[in-house]
C-alpha positions in Angstrom: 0.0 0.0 0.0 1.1 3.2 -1.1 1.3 6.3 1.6 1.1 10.1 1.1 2.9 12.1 3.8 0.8 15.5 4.4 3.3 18.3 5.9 0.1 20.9 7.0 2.4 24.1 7.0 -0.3 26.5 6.7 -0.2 27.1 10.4 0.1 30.8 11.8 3.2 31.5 13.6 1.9 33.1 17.1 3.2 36.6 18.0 5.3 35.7 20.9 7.4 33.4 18.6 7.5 34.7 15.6 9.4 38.0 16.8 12.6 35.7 17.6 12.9 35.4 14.2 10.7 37.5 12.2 9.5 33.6 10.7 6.2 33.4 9.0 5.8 29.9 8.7 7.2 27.1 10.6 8.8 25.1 7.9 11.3 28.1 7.1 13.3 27.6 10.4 16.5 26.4 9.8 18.1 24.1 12.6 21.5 22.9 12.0 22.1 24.2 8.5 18.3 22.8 7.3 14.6 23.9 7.3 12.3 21.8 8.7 10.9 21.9 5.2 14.3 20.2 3.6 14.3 17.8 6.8 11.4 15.9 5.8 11.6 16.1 2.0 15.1 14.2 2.2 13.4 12.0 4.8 10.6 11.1 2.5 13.1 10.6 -0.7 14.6 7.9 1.4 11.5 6.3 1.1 10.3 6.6 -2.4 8.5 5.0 -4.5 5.7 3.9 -1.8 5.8 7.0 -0.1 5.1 10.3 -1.3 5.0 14.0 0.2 2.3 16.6 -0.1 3.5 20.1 1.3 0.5 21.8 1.7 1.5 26.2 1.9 -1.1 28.6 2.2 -1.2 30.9 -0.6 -0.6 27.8 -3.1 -2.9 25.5 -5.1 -3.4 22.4 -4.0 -1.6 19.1 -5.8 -5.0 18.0 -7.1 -3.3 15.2 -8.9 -1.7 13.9 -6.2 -4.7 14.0 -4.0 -6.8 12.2 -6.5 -4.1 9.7 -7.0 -3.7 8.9 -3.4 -8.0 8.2 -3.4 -7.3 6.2 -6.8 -4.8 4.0 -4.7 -6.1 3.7 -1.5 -3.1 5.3 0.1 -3.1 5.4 4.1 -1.9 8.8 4.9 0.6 10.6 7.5 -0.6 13.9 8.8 2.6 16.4 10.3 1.8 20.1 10.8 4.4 22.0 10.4 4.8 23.0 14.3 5.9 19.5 15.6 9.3 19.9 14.8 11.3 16.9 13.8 14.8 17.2 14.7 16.6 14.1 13.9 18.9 13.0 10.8 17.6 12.2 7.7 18.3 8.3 8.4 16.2 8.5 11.5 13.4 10.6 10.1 12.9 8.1 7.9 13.2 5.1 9.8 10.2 6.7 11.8 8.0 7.6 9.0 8.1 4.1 7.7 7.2 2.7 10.8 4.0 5.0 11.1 3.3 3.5 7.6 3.2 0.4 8.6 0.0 0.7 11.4 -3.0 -1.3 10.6 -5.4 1.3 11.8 -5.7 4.8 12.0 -4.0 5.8 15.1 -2.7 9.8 16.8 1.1 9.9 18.3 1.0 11.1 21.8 2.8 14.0 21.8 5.0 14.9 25.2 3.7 18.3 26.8 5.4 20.2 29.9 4.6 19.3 33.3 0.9 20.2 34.0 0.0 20.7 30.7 -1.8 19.2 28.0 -1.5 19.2 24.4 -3.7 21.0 22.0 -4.0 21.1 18.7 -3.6 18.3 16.0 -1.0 15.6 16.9 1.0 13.6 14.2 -1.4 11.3 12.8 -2.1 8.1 10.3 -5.1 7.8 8.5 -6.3 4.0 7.1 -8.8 2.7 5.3 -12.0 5.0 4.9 -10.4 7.5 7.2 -7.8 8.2 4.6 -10.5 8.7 1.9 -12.8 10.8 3.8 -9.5 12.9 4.7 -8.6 13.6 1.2 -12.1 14.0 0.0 -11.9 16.8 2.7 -8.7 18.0 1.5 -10.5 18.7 -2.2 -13.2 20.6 -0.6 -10.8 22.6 1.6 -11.8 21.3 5.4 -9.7 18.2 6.0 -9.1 19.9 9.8 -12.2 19.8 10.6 -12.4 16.3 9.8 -9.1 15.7 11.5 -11.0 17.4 14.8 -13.5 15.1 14.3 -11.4 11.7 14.4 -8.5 12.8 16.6 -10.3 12.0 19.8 -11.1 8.4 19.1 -7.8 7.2 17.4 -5.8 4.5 19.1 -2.5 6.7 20.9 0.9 5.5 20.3 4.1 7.2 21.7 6.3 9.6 20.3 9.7 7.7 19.9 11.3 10.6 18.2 10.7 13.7 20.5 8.8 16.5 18.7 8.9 19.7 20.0 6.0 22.2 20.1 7.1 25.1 18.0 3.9 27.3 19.2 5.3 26.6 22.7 7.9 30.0 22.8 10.3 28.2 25.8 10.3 25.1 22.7 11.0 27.1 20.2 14.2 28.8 21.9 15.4 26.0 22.9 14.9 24.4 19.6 16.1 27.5 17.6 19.4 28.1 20.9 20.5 24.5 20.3 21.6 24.9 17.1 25.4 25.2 18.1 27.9 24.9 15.3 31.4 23.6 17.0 34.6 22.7 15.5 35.3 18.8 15.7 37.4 19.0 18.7 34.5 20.5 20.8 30.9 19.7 21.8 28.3 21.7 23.1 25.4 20.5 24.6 22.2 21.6 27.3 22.6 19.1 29.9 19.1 20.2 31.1 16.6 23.4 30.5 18.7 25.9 32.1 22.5 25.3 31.5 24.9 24.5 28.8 28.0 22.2 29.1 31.1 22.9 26.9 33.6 20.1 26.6 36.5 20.0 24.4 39.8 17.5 23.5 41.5 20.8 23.3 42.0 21.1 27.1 44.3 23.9 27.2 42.2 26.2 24.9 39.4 25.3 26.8 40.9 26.5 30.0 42.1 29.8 28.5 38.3 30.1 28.0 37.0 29.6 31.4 39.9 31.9 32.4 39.3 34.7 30.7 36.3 35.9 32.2 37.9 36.0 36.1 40.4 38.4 34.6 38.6 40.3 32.7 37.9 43.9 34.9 34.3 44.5 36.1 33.4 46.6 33.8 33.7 44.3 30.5 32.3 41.0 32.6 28.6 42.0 32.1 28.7 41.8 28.0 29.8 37.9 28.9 28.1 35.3 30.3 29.7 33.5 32.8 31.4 30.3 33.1 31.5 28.3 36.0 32.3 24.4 36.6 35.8 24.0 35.3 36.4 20.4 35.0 39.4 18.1 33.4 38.8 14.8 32.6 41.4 12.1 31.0 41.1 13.3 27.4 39.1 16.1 27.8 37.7 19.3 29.6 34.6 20.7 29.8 32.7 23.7 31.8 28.9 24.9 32.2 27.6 28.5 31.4 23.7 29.3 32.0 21.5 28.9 29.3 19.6 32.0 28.0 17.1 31.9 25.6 17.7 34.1 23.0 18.8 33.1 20.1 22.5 34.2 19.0 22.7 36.8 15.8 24.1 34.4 13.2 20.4 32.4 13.4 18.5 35.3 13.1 20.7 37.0 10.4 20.3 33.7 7.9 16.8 34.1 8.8 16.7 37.6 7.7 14.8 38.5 11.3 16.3 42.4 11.2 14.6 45.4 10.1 17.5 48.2 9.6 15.6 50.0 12.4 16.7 46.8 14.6 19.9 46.4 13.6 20.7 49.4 14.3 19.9 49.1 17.6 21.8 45.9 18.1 25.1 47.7 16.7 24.8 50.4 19.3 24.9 47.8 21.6 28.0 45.9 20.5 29.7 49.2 20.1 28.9 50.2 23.3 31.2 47.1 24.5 33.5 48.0 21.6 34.4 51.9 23.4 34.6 49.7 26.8 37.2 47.7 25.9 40.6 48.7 27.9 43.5 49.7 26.1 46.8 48.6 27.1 48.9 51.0 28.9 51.6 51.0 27.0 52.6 52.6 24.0 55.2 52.7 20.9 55.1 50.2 17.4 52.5 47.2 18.7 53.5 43.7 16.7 50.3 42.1 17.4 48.9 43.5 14.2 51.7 42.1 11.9 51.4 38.8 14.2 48.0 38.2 13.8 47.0 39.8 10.2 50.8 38.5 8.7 52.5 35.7 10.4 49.5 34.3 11.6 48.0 34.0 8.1 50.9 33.0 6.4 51.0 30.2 9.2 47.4 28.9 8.4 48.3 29.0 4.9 50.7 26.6 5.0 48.6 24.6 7.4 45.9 24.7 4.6 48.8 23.3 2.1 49.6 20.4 4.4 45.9 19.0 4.2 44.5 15.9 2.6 42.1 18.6 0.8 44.6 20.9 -0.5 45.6 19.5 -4.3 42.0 19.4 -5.2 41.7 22.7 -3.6 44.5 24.2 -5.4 43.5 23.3 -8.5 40.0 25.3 -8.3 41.8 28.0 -6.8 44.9 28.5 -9.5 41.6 28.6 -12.3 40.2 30.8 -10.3 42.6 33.5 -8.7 46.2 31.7 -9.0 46.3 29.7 -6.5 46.0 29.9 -2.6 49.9 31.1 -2.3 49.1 33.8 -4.6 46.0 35.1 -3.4 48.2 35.6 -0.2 51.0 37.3 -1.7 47.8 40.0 -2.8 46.9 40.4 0.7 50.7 41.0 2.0 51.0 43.1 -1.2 47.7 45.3 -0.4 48.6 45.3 3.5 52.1 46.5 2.7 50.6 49.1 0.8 47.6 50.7 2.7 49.4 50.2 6.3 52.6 51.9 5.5 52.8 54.9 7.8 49.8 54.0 9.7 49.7 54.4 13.6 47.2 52.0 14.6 45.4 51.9 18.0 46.6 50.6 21.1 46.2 47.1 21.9 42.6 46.4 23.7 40.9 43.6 25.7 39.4 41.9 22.9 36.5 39.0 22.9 38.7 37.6 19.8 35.8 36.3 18.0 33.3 38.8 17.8 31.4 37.1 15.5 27.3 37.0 15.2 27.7 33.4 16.3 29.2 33.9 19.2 26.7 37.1 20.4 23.3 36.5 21.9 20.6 39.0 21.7 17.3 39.3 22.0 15.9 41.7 19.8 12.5 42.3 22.1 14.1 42.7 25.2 17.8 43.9 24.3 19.1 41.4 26.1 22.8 41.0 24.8 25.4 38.8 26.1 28.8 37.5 24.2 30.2 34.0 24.3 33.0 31.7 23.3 35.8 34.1 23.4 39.2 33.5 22.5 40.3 33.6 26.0 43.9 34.1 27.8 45.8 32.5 30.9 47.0 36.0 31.7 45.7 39.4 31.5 48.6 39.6 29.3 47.5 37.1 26.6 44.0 38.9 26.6 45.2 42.3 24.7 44.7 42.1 21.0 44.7 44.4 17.5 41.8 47.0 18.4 40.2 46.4 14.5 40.6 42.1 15.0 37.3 42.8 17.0 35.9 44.8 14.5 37.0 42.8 11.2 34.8 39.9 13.2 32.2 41.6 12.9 32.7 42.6 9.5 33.0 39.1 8.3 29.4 38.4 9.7 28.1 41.8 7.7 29.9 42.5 5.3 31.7 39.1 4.6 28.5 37.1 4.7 30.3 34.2 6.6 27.5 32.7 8.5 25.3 32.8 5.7 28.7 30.2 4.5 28.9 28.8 7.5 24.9 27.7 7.1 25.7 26.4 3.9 23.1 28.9 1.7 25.8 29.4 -0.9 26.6 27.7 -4.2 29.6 27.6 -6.6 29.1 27.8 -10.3 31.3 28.3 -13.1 31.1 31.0 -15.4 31.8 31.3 -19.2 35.6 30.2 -19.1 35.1 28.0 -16.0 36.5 29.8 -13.1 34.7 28.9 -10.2 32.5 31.5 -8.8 30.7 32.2 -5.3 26.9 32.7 -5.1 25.8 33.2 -1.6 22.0 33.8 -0.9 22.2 36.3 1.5 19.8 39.0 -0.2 20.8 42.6 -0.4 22.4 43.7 2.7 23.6 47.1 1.1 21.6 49.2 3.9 23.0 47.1 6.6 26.3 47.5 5.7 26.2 51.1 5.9 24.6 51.4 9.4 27.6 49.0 10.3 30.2 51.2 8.1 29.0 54.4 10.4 28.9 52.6 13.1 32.9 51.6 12.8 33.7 55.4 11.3 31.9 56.6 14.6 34.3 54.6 16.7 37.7 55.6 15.0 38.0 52.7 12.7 38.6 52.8 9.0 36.7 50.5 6.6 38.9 49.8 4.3 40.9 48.9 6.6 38.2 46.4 8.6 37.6 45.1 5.0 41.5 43.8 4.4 41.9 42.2 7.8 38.3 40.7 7.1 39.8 39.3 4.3 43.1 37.7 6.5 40.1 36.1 8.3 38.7 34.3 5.8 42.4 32.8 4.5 43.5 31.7 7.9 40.3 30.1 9.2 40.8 27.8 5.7 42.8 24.8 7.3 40.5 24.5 10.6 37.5 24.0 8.0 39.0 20.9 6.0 36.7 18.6 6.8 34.0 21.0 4.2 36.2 21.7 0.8 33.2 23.4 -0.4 33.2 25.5 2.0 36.6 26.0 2.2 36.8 27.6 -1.2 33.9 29.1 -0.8 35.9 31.4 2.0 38.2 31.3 -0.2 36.4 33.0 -3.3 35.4 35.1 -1.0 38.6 36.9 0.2 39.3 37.2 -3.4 36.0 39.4 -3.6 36.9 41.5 -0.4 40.2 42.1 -1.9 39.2 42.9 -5.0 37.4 45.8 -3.1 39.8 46.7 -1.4 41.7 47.3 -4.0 39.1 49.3 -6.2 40.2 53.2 -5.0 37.4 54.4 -6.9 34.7 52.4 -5.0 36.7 54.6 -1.3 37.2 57.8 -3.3 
């Protein structure tokens, strides 16, 4: 018997969660790198030819064909609205949707609700027999819910083996849309319950540096962080616990395009506030930091990238497209060299050292702002950094589109002598970039100068990225764009 998965996402997204993300429909939230939309489509593909999915979108027609064919065959079907969220891999997905197919009657899934409360609203639920006719007869006409009202109450329960969450419920929907934590492969993040987060890493030094760094930072920077607590070394690894807030952090809603100008706006005033707080170091004369962190530094990671299983493939692309990794370098050096001769640069400051919208969390409602995962320090000493790293950070997130890589809503194509080329779906960002642009002038901070050590960023994060080559040229296509900007003096005259 044939089956016809329904995903119902004509739901209403309710006030109080919608604003976290400016989303309009349920299926457009992206949790780790997919919409919930994508999540069930690859799900059902794993399970074609017998089963087949409906998405049902308000403001579209309905798949009449299929419809009639699934009445034509006698097809049981699967009922999801689009606010039980299914978080799992594809594999598992699918291993669960081809066990619903396989009840004999029509039956609900029980779905888990908080302590003291009870579930409203339609549940997961598979239709057999007549009650899969009557259902798409309903669907034809326009009123299969009220049908589904109808039968809900007297359908046999079974449990919930996959653990849906309720995406009307707002507390469910931030933790759903806060756990979406994208780590390097030497960490793992994790809630260990509602209210707290547990970082562990093989890495046990760097992890230490982190939990460090907020004891000696002064009193006046520790409220833009939240705290760690919980230090703890283990055998092969060390971990530590921070509160868990529920907003979500900046990268999520920036992919989800959840600002208005008017709000991000806002939101910059905030992290510049932080950015005027930070305390210079006391010292004065030539600071090497800068050459050590946007020269040697680089030139460091480049040859880490050269020394990966990746890199001959890589190269390849890259000499078709811009000569070749080691020569896209040599145009930064050049184009440094060149733009930071006879510049005095600020003082060294207390810097987060990766002031990226990943690593900020913000509620837009409430302006509730708090930073994370900084780069951290042993000493007061190790904690002073290049005033502009902090800034050219943030410029990768808004002017270098790098979570909108990250996320993976990019694509490379080849154009008419087949050069690789990157196409990222980020949308047009121009007016962003010039409430950001004001925002850095404001503080003392030239642009072009945040754009070139934006683009050092993107070269030196290369080699700790090998395990995506995609996305590794993708960053580095990328710093060939910012460069070639950087370069254009008509586009600063």
């Amino acid at each position: 018997m044939t089956t016809l998965v329904v995903y119902d996402n004509t739901f209403d997204v309710p006030g109080d969660v919608s604003h976290h993300l400016s989303l309009s429909r349920f299926a457009d939230l992206r949790v780790r790198r997919r919409t919930l939309r994508h999540r069930i489509r690859a799900a059902v593909e794993r399970l074609r030819p017998n089963v087949q999915l409906l998405v049902e979108d308000r403001g579209t027609s309905l798949d009449d064909h299929k419809v009639r064919k699934a009445l034509h065959d006698g097809a049981r079907v699967v009922y999801v609205p689009s606010y039980l969220a299914m978080l799992n891999d594809e594999a598992t997905l699918a291993v669960y949707l081809e066990k619903l197919c396989l009840a004999e009657c029509s039956v609900r899934v029980v779905v888990a609700a908080g302590a003291g409360d009870v579930f409203e609203g339609l549940p997961v639920v598979v239709l057999v027999g007549t009650d899969a006719a009557d259902f798409l007869d309903a669907m034809r006409r326009g009123d299969h819910r009220a049908i589904l009202v109808d039968l809900v109450a007297n359908l046999e329960p079974v449990p919930d083996d996959i653990g849906m969450a309720d995406l009307r419920d707002p507390a469910q929907f931030l933790s759903v849309a806060t756990s979406t934590f994208d780590v390097r492969h030497f960490n793992s993040v994790a809630a260990t319950d509602r209210f707290t987060v547990l970082k562990r890493s093989s890495d046990k030094a760097k992890l230490r540096r982190e939990f460090d760094f907020f004891a000696l930072l002064p009193a006046e920077m520790q409220r833009y962080f939240v705290q760690p607590y919980g230090f703890k070394e283990e055998l092969e690894t060390a971990s530590y616990k921070m509160e868990r807030l529920f907003v979500p952090d900046v990268a999520v809603q920036w992919t989800h395009r959840a600002f208005t100008v008017q709000q991000f706006e806002q939101m910059l005033r905030r992290i510049f506030h932080f950015v005027s707080a930070r305390v210079e170091r006391a010292d004065s004369g030539a600071s090497p930091e800068h050459e050590g962190l946007f020269l040697s530094k680089v030139a460091e990671r480049v040859g880490a990238l050269e020394r990966t299983d990746i890199f001959p493939g890589l190269e390849a692309q890259c000499k078709v497209a811009f000569g070749g990794v080691r020569a896209l370098f040599e145009r930064y050096q050049r184009l440094y060299a060149l733009l930071t001769k006879d510049v005095r640069f600020p003082r060294p400051v207390l810097s987060h050292g990766d002031l990226c919208f990943s690593n900020i969390l913000y509620g837009r409602a409430e302006g509730t702002m708090k930073f994370i995962d900084a780069r951290g320090g042993s000493r007061l000493e190790d904690l002073y950094m290049p005033a502009y790293y902090d800034i050219a950070k943030l410029s990768h997130s808004v002017e270098g589109a790098y979570d909108f890589i990250n996320a993976g809503l990019f694509r490379i194509e080849l154009d008419d002598v087949n050069r690789p080329q990157l196409v990222i779906k980020d949308g047009d960002h121009t007016s962003y970039i010039r409430t950001f642009r004001k925002h850095c002038e404001e503080a003392g901070f030239v642009p072009r100068f945040v754009r070139l050590f934006e683009a050092s960023l993107f070269i030196s994060m290369t080699p700790l990225h090998s395990e995506s080559p995609l996305k590794v040229l993708a960053f580095l296509l990328n710093a060939q764009r910012i460069l070639d900007q950087v370069e254009d003096k008509a586009y600063w005259s």
